[in-house]
TORKOL-4160 file (C-alpha; in steps of 0.2 Angstrom, whole numbers, padded with zeros to 4 digits, m for minus):
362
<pt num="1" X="0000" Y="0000" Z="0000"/>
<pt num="2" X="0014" Y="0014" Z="0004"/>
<pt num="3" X="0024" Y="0007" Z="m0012"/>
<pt num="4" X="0007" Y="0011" Z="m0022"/>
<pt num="5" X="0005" Y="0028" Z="m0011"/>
<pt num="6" X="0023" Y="0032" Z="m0015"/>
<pt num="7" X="0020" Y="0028" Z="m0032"/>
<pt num="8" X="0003" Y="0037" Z="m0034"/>
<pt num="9" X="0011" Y="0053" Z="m0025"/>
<pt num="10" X="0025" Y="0054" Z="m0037"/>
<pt num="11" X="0014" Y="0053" Z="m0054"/>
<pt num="12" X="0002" Y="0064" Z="m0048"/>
<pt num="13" X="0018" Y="0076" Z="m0045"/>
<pt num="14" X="0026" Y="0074" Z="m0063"/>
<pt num="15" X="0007" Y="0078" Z="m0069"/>
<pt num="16" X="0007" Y="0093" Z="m0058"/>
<pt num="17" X="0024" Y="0099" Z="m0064"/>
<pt num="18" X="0018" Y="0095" Z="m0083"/>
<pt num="19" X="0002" Y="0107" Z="m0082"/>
<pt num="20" X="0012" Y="0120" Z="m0073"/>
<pt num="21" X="0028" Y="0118" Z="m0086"/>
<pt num="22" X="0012" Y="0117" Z="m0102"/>
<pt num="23" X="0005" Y="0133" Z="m0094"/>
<pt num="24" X="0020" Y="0142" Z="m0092"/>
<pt num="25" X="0026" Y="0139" Z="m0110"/>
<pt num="26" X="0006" Y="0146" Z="m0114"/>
<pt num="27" X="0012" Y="0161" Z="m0101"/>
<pt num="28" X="0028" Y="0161" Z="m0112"/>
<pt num="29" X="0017" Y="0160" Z="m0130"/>
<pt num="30" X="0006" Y="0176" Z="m0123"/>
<pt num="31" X="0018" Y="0187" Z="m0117"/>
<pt num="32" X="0028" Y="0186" Z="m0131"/>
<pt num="33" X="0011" Y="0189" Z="m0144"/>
<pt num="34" X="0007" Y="0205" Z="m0133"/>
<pt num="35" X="0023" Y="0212" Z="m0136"/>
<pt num="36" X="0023" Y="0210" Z="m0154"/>
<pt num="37" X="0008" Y="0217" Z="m0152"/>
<pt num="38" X="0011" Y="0230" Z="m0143"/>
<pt num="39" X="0030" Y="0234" Z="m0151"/>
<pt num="40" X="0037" Y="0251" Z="m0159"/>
<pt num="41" X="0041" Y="0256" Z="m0175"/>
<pt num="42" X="0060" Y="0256" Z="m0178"/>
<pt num="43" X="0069" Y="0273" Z="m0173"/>
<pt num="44" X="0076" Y="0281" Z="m0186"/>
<pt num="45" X="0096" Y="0283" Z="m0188"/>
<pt num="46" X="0099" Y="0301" Z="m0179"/>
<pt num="47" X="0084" Y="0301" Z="m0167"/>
<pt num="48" X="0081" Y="0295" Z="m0148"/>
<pt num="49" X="0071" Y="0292" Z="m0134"/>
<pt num="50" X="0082" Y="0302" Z="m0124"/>
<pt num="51" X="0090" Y="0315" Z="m0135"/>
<pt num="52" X="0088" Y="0330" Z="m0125"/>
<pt num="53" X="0094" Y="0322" Z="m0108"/>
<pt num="54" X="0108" Y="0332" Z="m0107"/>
<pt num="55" X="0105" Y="0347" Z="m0118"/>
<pt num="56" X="0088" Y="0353" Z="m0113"/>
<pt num="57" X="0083" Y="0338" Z="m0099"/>
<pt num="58" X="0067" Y="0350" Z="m0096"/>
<pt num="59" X="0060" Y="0351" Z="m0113"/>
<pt num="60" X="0044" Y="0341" Z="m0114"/>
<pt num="61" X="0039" Y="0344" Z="m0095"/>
<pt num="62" X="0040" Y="0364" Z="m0100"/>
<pt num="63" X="0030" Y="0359" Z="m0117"/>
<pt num="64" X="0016" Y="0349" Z="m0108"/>
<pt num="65" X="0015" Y="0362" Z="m0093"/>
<pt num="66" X="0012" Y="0377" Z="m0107"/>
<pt num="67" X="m0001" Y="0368" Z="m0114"/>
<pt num="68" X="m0011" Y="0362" Z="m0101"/>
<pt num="69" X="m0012" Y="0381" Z="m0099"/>
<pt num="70" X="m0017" Y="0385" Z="m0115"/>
<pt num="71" X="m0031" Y="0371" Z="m0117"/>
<pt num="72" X="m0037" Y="0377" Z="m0100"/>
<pt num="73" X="m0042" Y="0392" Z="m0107"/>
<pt num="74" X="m0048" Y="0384" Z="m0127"/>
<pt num="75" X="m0046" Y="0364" Z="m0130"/>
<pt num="76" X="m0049" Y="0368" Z="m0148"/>
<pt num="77" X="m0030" Y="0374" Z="m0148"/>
<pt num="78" X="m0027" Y="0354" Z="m0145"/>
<pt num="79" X="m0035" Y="0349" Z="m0164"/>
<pt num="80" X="m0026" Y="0363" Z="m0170"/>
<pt num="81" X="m0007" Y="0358" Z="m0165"/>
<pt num="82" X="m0009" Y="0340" Z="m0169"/>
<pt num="83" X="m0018" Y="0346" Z="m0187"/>
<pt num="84" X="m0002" Y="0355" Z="m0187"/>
<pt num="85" X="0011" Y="0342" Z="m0185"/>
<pt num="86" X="m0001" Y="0332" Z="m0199"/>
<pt num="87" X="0003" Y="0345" Z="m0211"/>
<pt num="88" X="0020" Y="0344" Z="m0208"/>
<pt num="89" X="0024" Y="0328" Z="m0210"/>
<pt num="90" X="0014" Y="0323" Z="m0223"/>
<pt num="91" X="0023" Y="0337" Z="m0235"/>
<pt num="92" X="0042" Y="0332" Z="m0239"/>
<pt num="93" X="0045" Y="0326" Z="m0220"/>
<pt num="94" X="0043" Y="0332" Z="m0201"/>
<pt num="95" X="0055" Y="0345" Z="m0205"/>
<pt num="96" X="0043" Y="0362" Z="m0197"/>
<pt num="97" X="0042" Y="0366" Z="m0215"/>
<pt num="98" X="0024" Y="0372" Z="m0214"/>
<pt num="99" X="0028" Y="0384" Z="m0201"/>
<pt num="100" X="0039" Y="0395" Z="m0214"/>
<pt num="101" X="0033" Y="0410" Z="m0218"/>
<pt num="102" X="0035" Y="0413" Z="m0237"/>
<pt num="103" X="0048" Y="0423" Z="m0248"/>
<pt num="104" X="0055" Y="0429" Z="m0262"/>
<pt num="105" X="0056" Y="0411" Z="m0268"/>
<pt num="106" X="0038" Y="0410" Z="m0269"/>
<pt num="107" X="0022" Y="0407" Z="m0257"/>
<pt num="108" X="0024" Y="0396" Z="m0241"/>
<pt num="109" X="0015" Y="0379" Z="m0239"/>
<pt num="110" X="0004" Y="0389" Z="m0226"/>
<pt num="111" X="m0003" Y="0396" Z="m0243"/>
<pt num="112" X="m0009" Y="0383" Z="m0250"/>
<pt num="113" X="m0027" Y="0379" Z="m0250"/>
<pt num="114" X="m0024" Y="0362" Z="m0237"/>
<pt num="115" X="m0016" Y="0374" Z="m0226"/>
<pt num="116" X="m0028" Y="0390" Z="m0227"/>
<pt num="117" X="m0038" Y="0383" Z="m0212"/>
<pt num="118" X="m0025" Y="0378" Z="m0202"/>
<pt num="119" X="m0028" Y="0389" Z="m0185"/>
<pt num="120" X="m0018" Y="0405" Z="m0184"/>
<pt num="121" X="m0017" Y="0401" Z="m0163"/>
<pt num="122" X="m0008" Y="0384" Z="m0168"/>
<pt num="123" X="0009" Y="0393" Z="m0176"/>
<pt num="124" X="0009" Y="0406" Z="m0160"/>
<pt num="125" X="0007" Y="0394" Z="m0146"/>
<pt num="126" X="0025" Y="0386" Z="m0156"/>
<pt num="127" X="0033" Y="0403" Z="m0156"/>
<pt num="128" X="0028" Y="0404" Z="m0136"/>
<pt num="129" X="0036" Y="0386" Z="m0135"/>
<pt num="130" X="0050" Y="0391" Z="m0143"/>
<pt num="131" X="0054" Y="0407" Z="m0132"/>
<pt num="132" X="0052" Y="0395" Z="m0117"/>
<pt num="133" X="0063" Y="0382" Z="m0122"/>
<pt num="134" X="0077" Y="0396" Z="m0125"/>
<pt num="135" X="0076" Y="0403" Z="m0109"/>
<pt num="136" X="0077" Y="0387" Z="m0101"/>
<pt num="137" X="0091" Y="0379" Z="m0115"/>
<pt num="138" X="0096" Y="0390" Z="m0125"/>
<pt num="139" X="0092" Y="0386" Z="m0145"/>
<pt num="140" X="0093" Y="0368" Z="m0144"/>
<pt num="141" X="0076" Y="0361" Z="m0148"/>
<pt num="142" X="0070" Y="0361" Z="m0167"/>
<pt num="143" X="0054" Y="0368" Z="m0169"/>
<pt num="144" X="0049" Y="0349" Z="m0179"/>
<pt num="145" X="0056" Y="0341" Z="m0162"/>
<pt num="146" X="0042" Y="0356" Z="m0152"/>
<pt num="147" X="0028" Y="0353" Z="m0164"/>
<pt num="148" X="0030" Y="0332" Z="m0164"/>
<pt num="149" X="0029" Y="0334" Z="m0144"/>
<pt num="150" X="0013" Y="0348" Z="m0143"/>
<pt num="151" X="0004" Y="0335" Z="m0156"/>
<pt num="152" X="0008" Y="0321" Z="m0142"/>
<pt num="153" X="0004" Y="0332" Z="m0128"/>
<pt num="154" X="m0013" Y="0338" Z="m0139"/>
<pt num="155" X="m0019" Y="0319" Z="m0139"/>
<pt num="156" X="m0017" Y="0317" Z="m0120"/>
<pt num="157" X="m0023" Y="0332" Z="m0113"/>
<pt num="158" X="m0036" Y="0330" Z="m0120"/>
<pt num="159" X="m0042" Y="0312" Z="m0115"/>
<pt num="160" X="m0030" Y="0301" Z="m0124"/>
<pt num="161" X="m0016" Y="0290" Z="m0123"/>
<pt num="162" X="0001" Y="0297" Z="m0119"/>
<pt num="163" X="0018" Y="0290" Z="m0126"/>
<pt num="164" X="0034" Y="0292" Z="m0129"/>
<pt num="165" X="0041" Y="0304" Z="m0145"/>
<pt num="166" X="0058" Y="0299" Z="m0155"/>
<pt num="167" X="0066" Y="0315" Z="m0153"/>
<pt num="168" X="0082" Y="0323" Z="m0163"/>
<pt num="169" X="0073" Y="0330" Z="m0180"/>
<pt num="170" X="0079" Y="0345" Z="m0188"/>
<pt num="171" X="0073" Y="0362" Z="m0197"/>
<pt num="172" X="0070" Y="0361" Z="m0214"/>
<pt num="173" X="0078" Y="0374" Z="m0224"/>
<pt num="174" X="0066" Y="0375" Z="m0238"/>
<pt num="175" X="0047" Y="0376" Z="m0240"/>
<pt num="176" X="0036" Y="0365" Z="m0252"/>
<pt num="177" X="0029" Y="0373" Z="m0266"/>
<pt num="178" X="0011" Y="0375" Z="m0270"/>
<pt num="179" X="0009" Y="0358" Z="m0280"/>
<pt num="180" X="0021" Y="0348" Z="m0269"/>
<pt num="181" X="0008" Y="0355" Z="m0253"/>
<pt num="182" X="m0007" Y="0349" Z="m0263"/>
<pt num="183" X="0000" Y="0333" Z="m0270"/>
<pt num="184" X="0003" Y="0327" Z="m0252"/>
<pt num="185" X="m0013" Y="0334" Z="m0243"/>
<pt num="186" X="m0031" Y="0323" Z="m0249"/>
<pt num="187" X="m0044" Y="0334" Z="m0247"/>
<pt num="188" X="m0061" Y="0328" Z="m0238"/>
<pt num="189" X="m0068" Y="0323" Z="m0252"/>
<pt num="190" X="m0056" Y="0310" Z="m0258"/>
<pt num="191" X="m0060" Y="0290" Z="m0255"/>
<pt num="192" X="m0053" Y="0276" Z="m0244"/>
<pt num="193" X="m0047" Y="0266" Z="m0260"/>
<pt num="194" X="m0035" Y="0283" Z="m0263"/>
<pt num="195" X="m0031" Y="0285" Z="m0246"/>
<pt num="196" X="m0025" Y="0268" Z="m0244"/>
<pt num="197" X="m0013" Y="0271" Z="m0261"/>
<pt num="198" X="m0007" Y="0288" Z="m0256"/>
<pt num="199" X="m0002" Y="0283" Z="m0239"/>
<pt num="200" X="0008" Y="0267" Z="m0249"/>
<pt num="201" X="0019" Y="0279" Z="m0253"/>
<pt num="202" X="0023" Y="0285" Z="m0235"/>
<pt num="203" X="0027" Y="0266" Z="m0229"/>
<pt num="204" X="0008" Y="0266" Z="m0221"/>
<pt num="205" X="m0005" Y="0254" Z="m0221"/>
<pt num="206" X="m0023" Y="0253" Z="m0220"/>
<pt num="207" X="m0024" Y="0249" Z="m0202"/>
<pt num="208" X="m0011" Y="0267" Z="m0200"/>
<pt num="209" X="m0025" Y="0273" Z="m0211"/>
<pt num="210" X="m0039" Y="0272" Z="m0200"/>
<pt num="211" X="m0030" Y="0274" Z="m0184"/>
<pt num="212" X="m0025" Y="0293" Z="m0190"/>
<pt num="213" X="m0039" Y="0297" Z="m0195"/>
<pt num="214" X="m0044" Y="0298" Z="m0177"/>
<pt num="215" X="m0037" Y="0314" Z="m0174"/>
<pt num="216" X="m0055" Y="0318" Z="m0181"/>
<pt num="217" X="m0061" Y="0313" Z="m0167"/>
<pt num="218" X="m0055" Y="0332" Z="m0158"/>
<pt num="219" X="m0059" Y="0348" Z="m0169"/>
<pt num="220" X="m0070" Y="0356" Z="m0179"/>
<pt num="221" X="m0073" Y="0357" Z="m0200"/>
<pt num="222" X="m0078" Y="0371" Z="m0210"/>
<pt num="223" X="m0096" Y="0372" Z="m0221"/>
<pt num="224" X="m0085" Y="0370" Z="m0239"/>
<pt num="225" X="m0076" Y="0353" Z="m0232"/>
<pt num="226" X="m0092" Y="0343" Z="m0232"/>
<pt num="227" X="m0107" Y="0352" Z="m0241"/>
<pt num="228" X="m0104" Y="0343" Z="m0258"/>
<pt num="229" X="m0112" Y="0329" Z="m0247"/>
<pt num="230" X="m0126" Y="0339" Z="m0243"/>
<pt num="231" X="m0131" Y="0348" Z="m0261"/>
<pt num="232" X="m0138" Y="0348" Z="m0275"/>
<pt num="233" X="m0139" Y="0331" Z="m0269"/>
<pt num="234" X="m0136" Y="0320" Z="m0252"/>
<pt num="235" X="m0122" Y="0309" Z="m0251"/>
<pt num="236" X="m0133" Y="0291" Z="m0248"/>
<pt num="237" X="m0120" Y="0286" Z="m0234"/>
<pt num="238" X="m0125" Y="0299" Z="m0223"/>
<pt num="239" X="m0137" Y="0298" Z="m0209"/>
<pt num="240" X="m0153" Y="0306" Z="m0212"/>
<pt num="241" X="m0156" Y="0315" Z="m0195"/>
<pt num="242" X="m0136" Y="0318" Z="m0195"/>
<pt num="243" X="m0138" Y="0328" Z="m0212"/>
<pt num="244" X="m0153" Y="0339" Z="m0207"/>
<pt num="245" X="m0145" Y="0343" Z="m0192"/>
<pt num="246" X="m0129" Y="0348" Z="m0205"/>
<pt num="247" X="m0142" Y="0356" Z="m0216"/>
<pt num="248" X="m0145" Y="0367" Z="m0201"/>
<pt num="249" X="m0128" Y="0372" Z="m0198"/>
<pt num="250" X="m0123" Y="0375" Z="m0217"/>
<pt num="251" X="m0139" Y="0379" Z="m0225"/>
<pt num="252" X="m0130" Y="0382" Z="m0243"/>
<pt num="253" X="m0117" Y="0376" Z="m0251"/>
<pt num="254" X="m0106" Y="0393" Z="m0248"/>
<pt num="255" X="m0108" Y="0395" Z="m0229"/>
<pt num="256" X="m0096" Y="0400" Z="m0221"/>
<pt num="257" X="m0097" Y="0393" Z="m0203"/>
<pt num="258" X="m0091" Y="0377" Z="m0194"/>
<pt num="259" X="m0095" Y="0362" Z="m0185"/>
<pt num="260" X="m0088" Y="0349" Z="m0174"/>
<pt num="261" X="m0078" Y="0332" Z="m0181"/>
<pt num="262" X="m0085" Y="0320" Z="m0168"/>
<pt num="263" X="m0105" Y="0321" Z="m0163"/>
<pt num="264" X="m0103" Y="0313" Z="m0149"/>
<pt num="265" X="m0089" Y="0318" Z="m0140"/>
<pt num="266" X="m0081" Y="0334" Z="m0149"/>
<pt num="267" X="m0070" Y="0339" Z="m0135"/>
<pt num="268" X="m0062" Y="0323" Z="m0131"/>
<pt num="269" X="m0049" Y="0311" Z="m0139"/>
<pt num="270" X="m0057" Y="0292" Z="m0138"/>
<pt num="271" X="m0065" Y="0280" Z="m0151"/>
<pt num="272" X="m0082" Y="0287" Z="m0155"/>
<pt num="273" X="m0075" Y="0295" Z="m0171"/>
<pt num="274" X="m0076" Y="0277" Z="m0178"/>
<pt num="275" X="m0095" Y="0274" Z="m0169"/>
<pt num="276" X="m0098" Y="0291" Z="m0178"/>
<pt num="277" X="m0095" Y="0280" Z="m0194"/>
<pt num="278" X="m0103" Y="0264" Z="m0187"/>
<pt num="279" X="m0119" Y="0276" Z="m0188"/>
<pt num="280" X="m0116" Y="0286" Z="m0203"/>
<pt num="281" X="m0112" Y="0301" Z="m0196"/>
<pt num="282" X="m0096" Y="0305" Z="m0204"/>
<pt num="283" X="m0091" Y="0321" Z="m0207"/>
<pt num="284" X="m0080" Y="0319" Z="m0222"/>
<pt num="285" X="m0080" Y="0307" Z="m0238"/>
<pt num="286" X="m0065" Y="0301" Z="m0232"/>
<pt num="287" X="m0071" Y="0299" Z="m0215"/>
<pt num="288" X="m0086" Y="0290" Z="m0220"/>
<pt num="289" X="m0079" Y="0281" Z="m0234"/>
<pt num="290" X="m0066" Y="0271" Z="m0221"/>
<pt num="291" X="m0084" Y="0261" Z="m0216"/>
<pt num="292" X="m0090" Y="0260" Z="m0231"/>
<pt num="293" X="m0076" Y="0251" Z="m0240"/>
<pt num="294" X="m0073" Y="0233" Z="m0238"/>
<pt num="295" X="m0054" Y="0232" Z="m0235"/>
<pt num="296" X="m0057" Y="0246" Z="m0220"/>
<pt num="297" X="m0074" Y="0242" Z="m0213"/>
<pt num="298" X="m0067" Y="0229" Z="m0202"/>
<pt num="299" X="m0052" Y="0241" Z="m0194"/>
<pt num="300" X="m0066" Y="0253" Z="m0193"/>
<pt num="301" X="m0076" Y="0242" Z="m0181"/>
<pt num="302" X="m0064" Y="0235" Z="m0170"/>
<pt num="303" X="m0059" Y="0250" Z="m0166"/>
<pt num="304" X="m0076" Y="0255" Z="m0162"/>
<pt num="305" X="m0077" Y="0243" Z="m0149"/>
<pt num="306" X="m0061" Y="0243" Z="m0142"/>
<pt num="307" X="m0053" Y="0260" Z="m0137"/>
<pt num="308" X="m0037" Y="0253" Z="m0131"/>
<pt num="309" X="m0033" Y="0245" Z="m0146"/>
<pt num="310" X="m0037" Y="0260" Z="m0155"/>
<pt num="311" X="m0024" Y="0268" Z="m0145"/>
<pt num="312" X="m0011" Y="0255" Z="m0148"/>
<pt num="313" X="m0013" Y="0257" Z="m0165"/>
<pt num="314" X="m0014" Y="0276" Z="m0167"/>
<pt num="315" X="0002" Y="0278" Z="m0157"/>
<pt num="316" X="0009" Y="0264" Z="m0167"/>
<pt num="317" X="0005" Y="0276" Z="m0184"/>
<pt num="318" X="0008" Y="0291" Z="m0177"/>
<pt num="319" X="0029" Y="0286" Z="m0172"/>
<pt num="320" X="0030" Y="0280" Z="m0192"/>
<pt num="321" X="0022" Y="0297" Z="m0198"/>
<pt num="322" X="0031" Y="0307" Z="m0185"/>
<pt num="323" X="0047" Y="0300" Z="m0195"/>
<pt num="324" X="0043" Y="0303" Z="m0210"/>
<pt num="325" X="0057" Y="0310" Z="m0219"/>
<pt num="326" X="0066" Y="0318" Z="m0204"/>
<pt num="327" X="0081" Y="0328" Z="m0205"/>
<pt num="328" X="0095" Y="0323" Z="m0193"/>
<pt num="329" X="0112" Y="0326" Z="m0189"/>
<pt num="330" X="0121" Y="0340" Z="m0198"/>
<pt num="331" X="0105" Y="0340" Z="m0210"/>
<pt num="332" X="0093" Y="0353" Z="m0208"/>
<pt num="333" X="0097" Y="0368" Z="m0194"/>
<pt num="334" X="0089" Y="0372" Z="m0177"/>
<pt num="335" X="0078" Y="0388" Z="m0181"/>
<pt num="336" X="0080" Y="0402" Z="m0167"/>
<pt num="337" X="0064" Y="0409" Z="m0176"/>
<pt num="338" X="0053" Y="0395" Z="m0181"/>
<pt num="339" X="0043" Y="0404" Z="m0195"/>
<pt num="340" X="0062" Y="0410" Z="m0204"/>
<pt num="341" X="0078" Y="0400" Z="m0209"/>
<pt num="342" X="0091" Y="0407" Z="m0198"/>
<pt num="343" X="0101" Y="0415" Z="m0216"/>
<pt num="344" X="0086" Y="0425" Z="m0216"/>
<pt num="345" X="0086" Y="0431" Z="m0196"/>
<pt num="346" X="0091" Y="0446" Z="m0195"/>
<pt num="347" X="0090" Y="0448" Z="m0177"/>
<pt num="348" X="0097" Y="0433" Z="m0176"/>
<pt num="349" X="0112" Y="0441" Z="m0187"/>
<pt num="350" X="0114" Y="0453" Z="m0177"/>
<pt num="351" X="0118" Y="0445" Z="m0160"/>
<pt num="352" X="0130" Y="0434" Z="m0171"/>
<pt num="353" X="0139" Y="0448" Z="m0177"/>
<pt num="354" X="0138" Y="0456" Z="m0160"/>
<pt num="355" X="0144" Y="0441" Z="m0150"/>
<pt num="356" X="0159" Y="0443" Z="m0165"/>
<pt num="357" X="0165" Y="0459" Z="m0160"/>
<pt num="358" X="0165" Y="0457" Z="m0142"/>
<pt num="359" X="0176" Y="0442" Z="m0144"/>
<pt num="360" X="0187" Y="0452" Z="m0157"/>
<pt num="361" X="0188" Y="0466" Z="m0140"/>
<pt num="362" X="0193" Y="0455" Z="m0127"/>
């Protein structure tokens, strides 16, 4: 009988060590899923998670302080800075190009039609960033590195996830012309079949697709970005109640007024952009058009139903487009003034030549 017992005890403790050695490998299996599923994008050569340690160790504390400041006082300003650093990249690179004012060279991207709209606040509330970070640093922050960090901070503040921002890009010395602008900006009006071979070209996907397009899910549209949906005849795809309530607000084709991105939560970064779609209620044809089409409807709804992995996957696509064709190194320069290269500063010229002749004196 104890030979038996003896013998029972010790099978029945190989089983037990078998189960917990088979679940361990499944502990094993999972883990190692999730962090796929939950991995980077790779870093581009030249920037870092921790570039500004030593130089400027302060930079993103003094950005996100500033701007809980500034959406205290109007949450709109959030849309606005991350429609900024959208702009940016999507036109020949996160270089700050868009915030260049134009010159003899020709007009600045800010003038062509894409970029009419963008808010006027959003270009100021950099300059103020820029002035803080030199006080505290000294010119070492690039104004692409300031706007990719206030579009990051624009997302959490205002409800949504918050994450870490490959940091090191530098100032472009040129602005895009007026077809280049266009070329790289869809308007509203353009499908998710298009969409899906534009961003081909950018190294995005359809999955990055839809996940950007939820920075609709903050900010507000003008009349003229949606009312060929509404007249002479109404887009089929849209909501009935949705449209008269959008009939209300733009009553004409030429209206100039505007309107919120997301019905249900306008102020808010989450998921009910794409429960805005489930329903119809779509503000753009390319909003609309990501439920509609077949290759996108599924993203479209699992994102609906799941705000975290929504999340996962909009910060996934936004550290591939905040890399977009980034300057590093010696490429590129840090602009004191972010709206002019520094070869066109001429205050900045003058404390050059200043800081010249005192060193000449002594």
């Amino acid at each position: 009988m104890a030979a038996s017992s003896s013998s029972s005890s010790s099978s029945s403790f190989w089983r037990c060590n078998l189960i917990l050695i088979l679940v361990g490998c499944c502990v094993l299996v999972v883990c190692s899923e999730g962090n796929d599923y939950n991995s980077r994008p790779d870093v581009v050569k030249g920037l870092s998670w921790s570039f500004y340690k030593n130089s400027c160790p302060k930079v993103e504390s003094i950005i996100r302080r500033h701007l809980k400041k500034v959406f205290n006082k109007d949450i709109g300003n959030a849309a606005a800075l991350l429609r900024l650093h959208f702009h940016d990249c999507f036109v020949q690179g996160c270089d700050a190009s868009v915030l260049l004012d134009g010159s003899a060279s020709g007009p600045s991207e800010q003038d062509a039609p894409p970029n009419l709209s963008l808010r006027a606040a959003a270009f100021r509330i950099v300059d103020e960033l820029r002035d803080l970070l030199d006080q505290e640093c000294g010119t070492v922050v690039s104004c692409a590195d300031i706007v990719a960090i206030a579009a990051r901070d624009s997302v959490h503040l205002s409800g949504g996830v918050d994450y870490e921002v490959p940091l090191g890009r530098r100032d472009g010395l040129e602005f895009a012309s007026r077809d280049a602008t266009l070329a790289n900006l869809p308007s509203p009006a353009t499908n998710a079949s298009t969409l899906i071979e534009f961003l081909a070209t950018k190294n995005l996907d359809a999955t990055d697709l839809v996940a950007l397009s939820g920075g609709h899910t903050i900010g507000l549209s003008h009349c003229s970005s949606f009312t060929g949906r509404l007249y002479p005849t109404q887009d089929p795809t849209m909501e009935e109640n949705f449209a008269d309530d959008l009939k209300q607000i733009c009553p004409t084709p030429t209206t100039n007024a505007t309107t919120v991105l997301d019905v249900r939560t306008p102020n808010r970064f989450d998921n009910k952009y794409y429960v805005d779609l489930v329903n119809r209620q779509g503000l753009f044809t390319s909003d609309q058009d990501l439920y509609s089409y077949k290759k996108t409807r599924a993203i479209v709804k699992s994102f609906a139903e799941d705000e975290a992995l929504f999340s996962e996957k909009f910060v996934h696509a936004m550290l591939k487009m905040g890399q977009l064709g980034v300057l590093t190194g010696n490429n590129g320069e840090i602009r004191a003034n972010c709206s002019v290269r520094n070869s066109d500063n001429v205050q900045l010229k003058t404390v050059v030549e200043e800081e010249k002749e005192s060193a000449a004196e002594l």
